[in-house]
C-alpha positions, 0 to 999 in steps of 0.5 A, spaced: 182 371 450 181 368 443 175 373 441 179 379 444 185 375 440 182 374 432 177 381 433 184 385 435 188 381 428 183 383 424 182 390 426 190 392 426 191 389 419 185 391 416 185 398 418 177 398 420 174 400 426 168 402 430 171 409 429 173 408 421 180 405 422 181 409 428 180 406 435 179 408 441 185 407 447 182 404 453 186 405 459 183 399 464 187 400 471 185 394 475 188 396 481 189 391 486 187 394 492 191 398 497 197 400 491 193 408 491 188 406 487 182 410 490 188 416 491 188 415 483 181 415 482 180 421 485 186 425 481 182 422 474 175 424 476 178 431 478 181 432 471 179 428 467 171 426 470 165 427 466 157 424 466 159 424 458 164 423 454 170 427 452 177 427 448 180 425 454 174 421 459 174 418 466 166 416 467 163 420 472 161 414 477 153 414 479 155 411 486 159 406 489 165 411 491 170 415 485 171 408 481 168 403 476 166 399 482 158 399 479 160 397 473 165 392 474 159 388 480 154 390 475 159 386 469 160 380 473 153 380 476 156 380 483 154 383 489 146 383 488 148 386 482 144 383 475 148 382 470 149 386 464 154 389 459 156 395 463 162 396 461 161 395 453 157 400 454 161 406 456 165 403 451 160 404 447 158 411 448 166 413 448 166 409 441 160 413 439 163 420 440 169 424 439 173 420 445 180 418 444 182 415 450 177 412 456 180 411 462 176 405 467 179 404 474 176 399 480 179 395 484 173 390 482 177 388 475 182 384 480 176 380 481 177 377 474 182 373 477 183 367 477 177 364 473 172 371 471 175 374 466 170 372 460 166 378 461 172 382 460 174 380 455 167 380 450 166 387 452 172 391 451 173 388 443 175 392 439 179 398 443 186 399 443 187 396 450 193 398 456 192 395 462 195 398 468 196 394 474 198 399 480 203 395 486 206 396 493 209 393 498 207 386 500 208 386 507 205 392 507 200 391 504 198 384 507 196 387 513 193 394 509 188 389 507 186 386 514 185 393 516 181 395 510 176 389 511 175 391 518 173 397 516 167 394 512 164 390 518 169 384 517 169 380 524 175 377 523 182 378 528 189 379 526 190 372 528 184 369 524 185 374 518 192 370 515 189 365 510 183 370 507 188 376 506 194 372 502 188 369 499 186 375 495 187 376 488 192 382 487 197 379 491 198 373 487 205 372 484 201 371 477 197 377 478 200 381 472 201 375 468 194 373 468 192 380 465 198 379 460 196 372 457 189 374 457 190 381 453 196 378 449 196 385 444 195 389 449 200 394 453 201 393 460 204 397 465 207 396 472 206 402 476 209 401 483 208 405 488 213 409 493 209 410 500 215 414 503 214 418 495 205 418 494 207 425 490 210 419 485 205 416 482 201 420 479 207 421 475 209 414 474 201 413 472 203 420 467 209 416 463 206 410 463 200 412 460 201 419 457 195 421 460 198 427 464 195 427 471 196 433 477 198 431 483 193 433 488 195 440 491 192 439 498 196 434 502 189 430 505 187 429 497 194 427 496 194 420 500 187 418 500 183 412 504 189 412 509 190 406 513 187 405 520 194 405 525 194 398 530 189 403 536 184 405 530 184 398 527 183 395 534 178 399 536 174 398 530 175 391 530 172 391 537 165 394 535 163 391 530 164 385 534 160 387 539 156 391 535 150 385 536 149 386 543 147 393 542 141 392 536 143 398 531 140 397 526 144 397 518 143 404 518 144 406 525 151 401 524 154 406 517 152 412 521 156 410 528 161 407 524 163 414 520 162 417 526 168 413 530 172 414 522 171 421 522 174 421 530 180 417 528 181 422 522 181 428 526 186 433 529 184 433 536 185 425 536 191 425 533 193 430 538 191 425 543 193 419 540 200 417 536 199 413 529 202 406 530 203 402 524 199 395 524 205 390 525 205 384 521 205 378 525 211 372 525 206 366 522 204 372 515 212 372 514 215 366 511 208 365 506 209 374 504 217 373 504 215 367 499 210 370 494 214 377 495 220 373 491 215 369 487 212 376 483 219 380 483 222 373 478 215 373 475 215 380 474 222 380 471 221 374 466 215 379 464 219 385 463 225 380 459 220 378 454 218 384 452 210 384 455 210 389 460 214 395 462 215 397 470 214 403 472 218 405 479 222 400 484 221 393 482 226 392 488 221 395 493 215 390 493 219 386 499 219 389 504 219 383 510 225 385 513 222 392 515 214 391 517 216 383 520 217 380 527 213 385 531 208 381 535 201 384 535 199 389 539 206 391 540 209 398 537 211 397 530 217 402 531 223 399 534 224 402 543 228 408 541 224 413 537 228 417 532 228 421 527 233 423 521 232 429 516 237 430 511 238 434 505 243 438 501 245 446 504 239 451 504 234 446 502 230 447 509 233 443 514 234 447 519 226 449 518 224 442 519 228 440 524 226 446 529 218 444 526 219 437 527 223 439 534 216 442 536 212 435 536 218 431 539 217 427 546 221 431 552 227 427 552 229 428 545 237 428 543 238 433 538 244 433 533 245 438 530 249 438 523 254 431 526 259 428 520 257 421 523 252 418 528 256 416 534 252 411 539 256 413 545 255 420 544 246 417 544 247 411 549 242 412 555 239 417 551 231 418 550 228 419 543 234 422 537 232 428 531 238 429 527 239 434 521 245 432 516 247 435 510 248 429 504 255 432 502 261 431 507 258 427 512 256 419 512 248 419 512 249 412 512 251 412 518 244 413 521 240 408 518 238 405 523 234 411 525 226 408 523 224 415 521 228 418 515 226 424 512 230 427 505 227 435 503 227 436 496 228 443 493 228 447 487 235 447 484 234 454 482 231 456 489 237 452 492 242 457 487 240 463 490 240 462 496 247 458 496 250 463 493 247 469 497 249 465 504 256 462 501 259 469 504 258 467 510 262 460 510 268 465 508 270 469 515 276 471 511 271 475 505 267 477 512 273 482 515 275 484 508 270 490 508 272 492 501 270 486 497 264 486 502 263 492 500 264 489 493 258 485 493 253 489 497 254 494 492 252 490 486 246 487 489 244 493 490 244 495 483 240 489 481 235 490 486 234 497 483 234 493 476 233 485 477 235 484 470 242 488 470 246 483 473 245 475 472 247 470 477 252 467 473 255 475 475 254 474 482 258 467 483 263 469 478 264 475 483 264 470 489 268 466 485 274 471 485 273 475 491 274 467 495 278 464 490 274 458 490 270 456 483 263 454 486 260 454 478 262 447 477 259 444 483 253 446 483 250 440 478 255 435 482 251 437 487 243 436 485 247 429 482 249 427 488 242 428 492 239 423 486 243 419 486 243 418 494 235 419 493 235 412 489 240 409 492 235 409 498 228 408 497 226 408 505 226 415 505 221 419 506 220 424 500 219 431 502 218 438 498 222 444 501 215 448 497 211 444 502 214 446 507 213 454 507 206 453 505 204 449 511 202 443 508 204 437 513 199 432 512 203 427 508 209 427 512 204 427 519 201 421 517 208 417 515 211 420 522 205 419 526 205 426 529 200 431 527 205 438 525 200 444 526 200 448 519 205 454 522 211 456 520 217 453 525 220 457 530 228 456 528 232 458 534 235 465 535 243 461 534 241 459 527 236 464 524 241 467 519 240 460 515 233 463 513 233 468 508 225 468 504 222 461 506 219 462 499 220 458 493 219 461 486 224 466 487 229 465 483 224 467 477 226 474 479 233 472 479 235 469 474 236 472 467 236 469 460 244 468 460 242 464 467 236 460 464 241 458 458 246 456 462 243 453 467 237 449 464 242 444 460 245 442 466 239 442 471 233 439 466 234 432 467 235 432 475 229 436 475 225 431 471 227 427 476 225 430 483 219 432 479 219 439 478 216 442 471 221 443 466 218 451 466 223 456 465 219 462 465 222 468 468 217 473 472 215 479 467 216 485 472 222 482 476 222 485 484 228 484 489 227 487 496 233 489 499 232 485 505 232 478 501 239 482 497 243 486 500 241 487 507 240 479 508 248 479 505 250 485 510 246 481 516 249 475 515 256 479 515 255 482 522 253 475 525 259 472 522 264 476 525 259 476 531 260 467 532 267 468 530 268 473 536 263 468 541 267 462 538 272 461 544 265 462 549 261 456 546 259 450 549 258 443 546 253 442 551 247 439 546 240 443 545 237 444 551 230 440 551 223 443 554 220 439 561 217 433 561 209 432 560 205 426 560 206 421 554 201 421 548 197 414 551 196 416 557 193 423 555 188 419 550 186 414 554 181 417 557 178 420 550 179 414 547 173 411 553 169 417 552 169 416 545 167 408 544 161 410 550 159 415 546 158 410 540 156 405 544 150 409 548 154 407 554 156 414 556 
C-alpha cells in the first residue's frame, strides 16, 4: 500500500507520468462472485472487448471464460499458473498506446483478500485507479455460491457447505474496506445489484463509471451464468458424487457434466420441471443475518467519511427475512402459489395477466382489477394471479403474494393510449354522438396530416368534451409509479417494450415458468384495452409543441425507469386509422355494448381450464431417463 501511496503523491503533485502528465484510468471491478459479474463481463467485452488496445479497452481473455481470471491466477501464481506481472503488463501496453480508460474484471481480485494484495499493488502503480465492487443479497447469494461449486465437481452437500461458503472473501462485512484502506486515493464504487431488476446494473455500472454500457438486447445475455434451481443443483450434487463409480475420464467428466447443464437449460426441461429456488438452511440464518447487519454499518461508515459512493439499495443486501427458515429439500415458495402483476393504466396488464394466465396451475383464482385483496374471497382456493392498477387501489394489500411483478412503459407511449382509450371511461361523451363525432373527426385529420394536430390538441379537446382536466395528472401519474417502485424494491421490473416483442427470458427465470415467445391471447371481454401492442408510437404522435411540453415534466422519471432522454420525432409521420379513428369509434360501440349488458353480468370469477397432471410428476420420468443416459445406465 505504501508504494501504491508515495508513486500516486508523487504523480498528482508533479504532473508527470508514464503518458507525460496524462494517466491512465484503471477501471478494476473485483467482483465478488454471484453479484452479476460474468453478466458484466460479457456486456464489456461485446462493446468495449479488443485483442489490442483502444480508447476505451477491455482485454480480450485468451480463455478462462469473458474475465480477467487468467491474469489475475497468473499474477498471484495460483492455480498452476507461474508467477508474472501480468496484470502490469496489459497496464503496460494501455500506457504504451492511445488507451485512455482500461477496464479489468475477474472474481479472481477478490481472492486478494485478506493477505494477497502486494501483487496488486506493485503492478497497478501509476494509473489513475477506480475500484468497483459489485454486491447483492447476502442470503441469496450464500447459497448461490453452494450451487456454483457444485458446478465445478464440489463434493460437498448443502449440510457440509456452511463453513466453507460464509468463509469466502466477498462475503466478508470488511470487504469493501479492504479495497479502500489498500487504495487509499483511489475511487471506489459499490454497485449493488437488483435481482427483481438485472436491466439495472449495466446502468448502475454506466453512472458509477461513466463508462456507458448497453444493456443486452437478448433476454438470455441479460442474466448470465444462472443459478442452478434446488432439483438442478440436486441432481448435479449426485453425479459428481457418484461419478467415481462410473471410471470417466476428466474429459469424459466436463463433457458429460455440460451435457446435464445443457438439459437443465433447455426449454423442454423447463417445461417438465418447475424452477424451485435453493432455500437456505436455518443453521446459515443466524451467522448471514449477522454479517448482513455487519457490512450495511460498515458500508455506511464507508459512505459517511467520504471513501466510497454506493450505487443502488444499500438496504437491500439483507434479505434473511425473505430466502430463510426453509428446510432443505422443501419448496422455497410458501403452500400457495401466487402471482401479483401491477402497473399504471394501458402499461400491459391485461396482456401479461392473460400470457402469465396461460402457464399458471388448472386451480388458479383470477382477480381481475380488485381495489384490494380480501382473504375470504381467496380462502380454500388453489393458486392466485391478480392484476391491479397502482393508483385507486391498495396494492399493499397484496404483498403477501411471493410473486410480484411491476410493468413499466414508455411514459409517452402510455400518453397516447390513455388518451385515446379515456373516451371509453366516459359512458356520457359515449351516447353523445356529437362530441364523438368531434373526436373521430379530428383524428381523422391528423391521421391524414400527424403533424396538424398535437396531442396537447387532443387532450385539451377531451378535457372540454368531459369537463375533466387530464393534463395535470399525467406526470403525477409516472411519479407515483417511482416512487411506489422505490418504495418496493421486491418487485420484480418488467418492460411493457419486452413484452410485445416477445422477450420472457428474465421474468420466466424469476417465476420459474417457461412463457412461450407469442403474443398473449387476451379474452374477447377485455380485448378493446389493446390497441397496437407496439412501443415507439408516440414519435409519430407527438409534435415539437408536445416535445417541449412534455419532456420538462418527463425527463427525470424517464431517467429513472431507464429509458433514453431521445426525443427524436419520426421524420415521415404515419397513423393508421385503425390505431386512431377507428380504434376510438370501436371502443364507443363496446362501451355502450357493456353498458346495455351491464344489468346480465356475473360476479362469478374467470372460468379455469380442466385439471392435468402437475409440473413434478410430468418430469419424473425425464428426469430418470435424463441422468440414465449420462451415467450409461440407460
Amino acid at each position: 500500500m505504501l508504494k501504491y501511496k508515495k508513486q500516486n503523491e508523487a504523480y498528482a503533485t508533479s504532473g508527470q507520468g508514464p503518458r507525460g502528465g496524462q494517466r491512465l484510468k484503471l477501471v478494476l471491478h473485483v467482483g465478488p462472485h454471484k453479484t452479476g459479474t460474468t453478466s458484466l463481463q460479457k456486456a464489456l467485452l461485446s462493446q468495449y472487448g479488443s485483442a489490442t488496445p483502444q480508447k476505451i479497452w477491455y482485454p480480450k481473455p485468451k480463455k478462462s471464460g469473458p474475465g480477467h481470471a487468467l491474469a489475475v491466477w497468473t499474477m498471484l501464481g495460483r492455480k498452476g499458473h507461474a508467477q508474472a506481472p501480468a496484470i502490469g503488463q496489459l497496464i503496460e501496453r494501455a500506457e504504451q498506446s492511445d488507451c485512455d480508460v482500461l477496464v479489468l474484471s475477474s472474481e479472481g481480485l477478490a481472492a486478494t483478500y485478506p493477505k494477497a494484495i502486494e501483487p496488486l499493488l506493485e503492478q497497478i502503480t501509476g494509473a489513475d485507479l477506480h475500484v468497483v465492487v459489485t454486491l447483492s443479497t447476502l442470503g441469496r447469494r450464500a447459497i448461490s455460491i453452494w450451487q456454483e461449486m457444485v458446478k465445478h465437481r464440489s463434493l460437498l452437500s448443502l449440510e457440509e457447505a456452511r463453513d466453507v461458503v460464509l468463509k469466502r472473501p466477498g462475503l466478508a462485512p470488511d470487504f469493501v474496506r479492504y479495497f479502500a484502506e489498500n487504495f487509499p486515493s483511489a475511487k471506489v464504487s459499490v454497485i449493488i445489484a437488483d435481482r427483481n431488476s438485472p436491466e439495472s446494473l449495466y446502468k448502475l455500472f454506466g453512472e458509477a463509471t461513466g463508462i456507458p454500457l448497453s444493456t443486452p438486447s437478448e433476454p438470455r445475455e441479460l442474466v448470465a451464468n444462472r443459478s442452478l434451481g434446488l432439483i438442478e443443483a440436486n441432481l448435479l450434487s449426485a453425479f459428481n458424487a457418484n461419478i467415481v463409480n462410473v471410471n470417466l475420464t476428466e474429459d469424459k467428466y466436463h463433457e458429460a457434466r455440460k451435457l446435464l447443464r445443457s438439459k437443465f437449460e433447455s426449454g423442454e426441461w423447463r417445461a417438465a420441471v418447475p424452477l424451485i429456488p435453493l432455500p437456505l438452511p436455518d443453521d446459515w440464518v443466524a451467522p448471514l443475518k449477522r454479517m448482513s447487519a455487519e457490512t450495511i454499518a460498515d458500508l455506511r461508515a464507508l459512505k459517511a467519511q467520504g471513501r466510497i459512493e454506493i450505487f443502488g439499495n444499500i438496504e437491500s443486501l439483507d434479505d434473511l427475512n425473505r430466502v430463510s427458515g426453509q428446510p432443505v429439500g422443501a419448496p422455497a415458495a410458501v403452500a400457495q402459489q401466487s402471482v401479483l402483476i401491477a402497473g399504471l393504466a394501458k402499461s400491459g396488464t391485461t396482456a401479461l395477466f392473460y400470457k402469465i394466465k396461460e402457464v399458471m396451475p388448472t386451480d388458479t383464482y383470477s382477480l381481475f382489477e380488485p381495489k384490494k385483496f380480501d382473504a375470504t374471497e381467496t380462502a380454500g382456493k388453489g393458486s392466485l394471479l391478480a392484476k391491479v392498477l397502482l393508483i385507486g387501489t391498495e396494492p399493499e394489500t397484496f404483498a403477501h403474494f411471493n410473486k410480484k411483478i411491476l410493468i413499466v412503459r414508455d411514459p409517452r407511449d402510455r400518453i397516447v393510449s390513455g388518451a385515446l382509450y379515456r373516451v371509453f371511461n366516459n359512458p356520457e361523451l359515449c351516447n353523445n354522438e356529437s362530441k364523438v363525432a368531434e373526436i373521430v373527426n379530428t383524428l381523422r385529420r391528423k391521421e391524414a396530416d400527424p403533424r396538424s394536430v398535437s396531442m396537447l390538441d387532443l387532450i385539451r379537446l377531451s378535457d372540454r368534451l368531459t369537463e375533466r382536466e387530464q393534463l395535470p395528472t399525467v406526470a403525477d401519474a409516472v411519479r407515483q409509479f417511482v416512487d411506489f417502485r422505490n418504495a418496493h424494491p421486491d418487485f420484480f421490473t418488467y418492460r411493457y417494450e419486452d413484452l410485445v416483442r416477445g422477450k420472457f427470458d428474465a421474468l420466466s427465470h424469476y417465476l420459474g415458468m417457461e412463457l412461450s415467445d407469442e403474443k398473449p391471447s387476451v379474452a374477447a371481454e377485455v380485448n378493446r384495452v389493446s390497441r397496437k401492442q407496439d412501443s415507439g408510437d408516440w414519435q409519430h404522435w407527438f409534435v415539437p409543441e408536445d416535445v417541449a411540453y412534455f419532456r420538462p415534466l418527463l425527463e427525470s422519471y424517464m431517467r429513472e425507469l431507464g429509458y433514453d432522454d431521445d426525443w427524436v420525432l419520426a421524420s415521415e409521420p404515419r397513423i393508421a386509422p385503425e390505431h386512431g379513428s377507428g380504434y376510438v369509434t370501436q371502443i364507443v360501440k363496446d362501451r355502450i355494448a357493456f353498458d346495455a349488458m351491464r344489468s346480465r353480468k356475473t360476479k362469478e370469477p374467470m372460468p379455469t381450464r380442466a385439471k392435468r397432471r402437475g409440473p413434478f410428476a410430468r418430469g419424473a420420468a425425464y428426469c430418470r431417463g435424463a441422468l440414465r443416459k449420462l451415467t450409461g445406465r440407460a
